[in-house]
N, C-alpha and C positions, 0 to 999 in steps of 0.2 A: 402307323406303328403297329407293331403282331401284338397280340394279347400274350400278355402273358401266362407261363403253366405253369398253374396251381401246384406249391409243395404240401408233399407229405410226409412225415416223421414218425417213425416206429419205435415207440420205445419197451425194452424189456427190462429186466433185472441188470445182468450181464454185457449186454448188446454183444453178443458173441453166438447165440441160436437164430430165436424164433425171430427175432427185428432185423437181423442177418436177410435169412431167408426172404422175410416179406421185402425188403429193400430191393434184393436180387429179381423175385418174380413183379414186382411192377416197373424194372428197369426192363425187363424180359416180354411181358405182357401190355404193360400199357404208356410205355416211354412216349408217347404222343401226346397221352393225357394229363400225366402228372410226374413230376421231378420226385421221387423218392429219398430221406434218408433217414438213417434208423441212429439210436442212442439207447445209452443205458443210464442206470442209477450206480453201476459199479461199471467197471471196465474190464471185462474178463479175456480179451482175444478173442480172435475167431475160433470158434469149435472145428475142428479137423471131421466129422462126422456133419455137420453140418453142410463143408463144404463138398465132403462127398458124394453126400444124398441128393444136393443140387446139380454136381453134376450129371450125375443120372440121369437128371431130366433135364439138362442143355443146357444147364444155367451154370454159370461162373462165376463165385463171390469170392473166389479166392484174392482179389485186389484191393475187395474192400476192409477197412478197417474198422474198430471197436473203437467207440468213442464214447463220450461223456455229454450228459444232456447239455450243459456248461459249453462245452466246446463248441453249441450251433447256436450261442444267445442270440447272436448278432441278424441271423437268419429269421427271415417274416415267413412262419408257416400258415398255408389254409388250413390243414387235417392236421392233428397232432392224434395218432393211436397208437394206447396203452393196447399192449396185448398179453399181460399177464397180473395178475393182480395185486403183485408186491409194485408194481409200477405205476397203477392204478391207485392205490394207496398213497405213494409218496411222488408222482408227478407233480413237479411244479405247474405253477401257472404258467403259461407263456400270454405274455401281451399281445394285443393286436385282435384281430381277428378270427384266430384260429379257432375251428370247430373240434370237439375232442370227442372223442367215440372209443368208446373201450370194448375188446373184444379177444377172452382170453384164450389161450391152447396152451395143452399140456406143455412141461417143461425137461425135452430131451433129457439134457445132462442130469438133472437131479433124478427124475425117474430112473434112468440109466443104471442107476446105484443100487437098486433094487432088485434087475432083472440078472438071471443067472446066466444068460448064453450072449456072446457076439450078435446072434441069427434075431434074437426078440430085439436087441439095442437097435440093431440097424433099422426093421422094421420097428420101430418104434418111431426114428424118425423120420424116415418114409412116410409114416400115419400124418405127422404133424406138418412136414411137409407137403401134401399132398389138400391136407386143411388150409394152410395158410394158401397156399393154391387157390384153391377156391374160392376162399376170401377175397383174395384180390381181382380173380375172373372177376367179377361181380362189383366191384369200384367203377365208378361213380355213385352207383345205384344206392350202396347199400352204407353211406356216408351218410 
């Protein structure tokens, strides 16, 4: 019998950004090692900027959808990470044995609201995307 791969679950505020993103580059990066999925504490859609910036860099989340932490009860995770801190906050417990590791990056769309040009937004999530990047290079390790 194969062992089975370990999941892991990204949860943000929205799940329409940064848990997007991260879902997308370990489907991208390390689909051998771990079954990825991401959830929110709201349900915002996918960020259209989001799914831009990914493509940029070969990644395609355009299929995935914004779900609700609720929606994956049923689902036994190894990893469950908060990656922003209103998430962090108000994560539920999950039973079982899932390890929880929190680790936040800024938040596209609300910074978004702040910056005066197209050119800083996009590079904005470029930055975060390119962070959440890194982050996941670096799974298993750094679990």
């Amino acid at each position: 019998m194969a062992s089975r791969i370990p999941k892991i679950l990204f949860i943000c505020t929205g799940n329409s950004c940064r848990s997007q993103m991260a879902e997308g580059w370990v489907r991208y990066l390390k689909k051998d090692l771990l079954e990825p999925f991401s959830a929110g504490i709201e349900k915002h859609g996918l960020d259209p900027l989001a799914i831009k910036v990914m493509k940029e860099s070969g990644v395609d989340i355009s299929q995935q959808r914004s779900k609700l932490i609720n929606e994956l009860s049923d689902t036994d995770f190894d990893y469950v990470v908060t990656i922003c801190e209103d998430a962090n906050r108000n994560c539920p417990i999950f039973p079982g044995k899932a390890k929880r590791i929190h680790h936040a990056f800024d938040n596209p769309p609300r910074i978004a609201k702040t910056l005066a040009s197209q050119e800083e937004i996009i590079g904005l999530y470029r930055r975060v995307r390119d962070e959440i990047k890194e982050f996941v290079s670096k799974i298993p390790d750094n679990l």
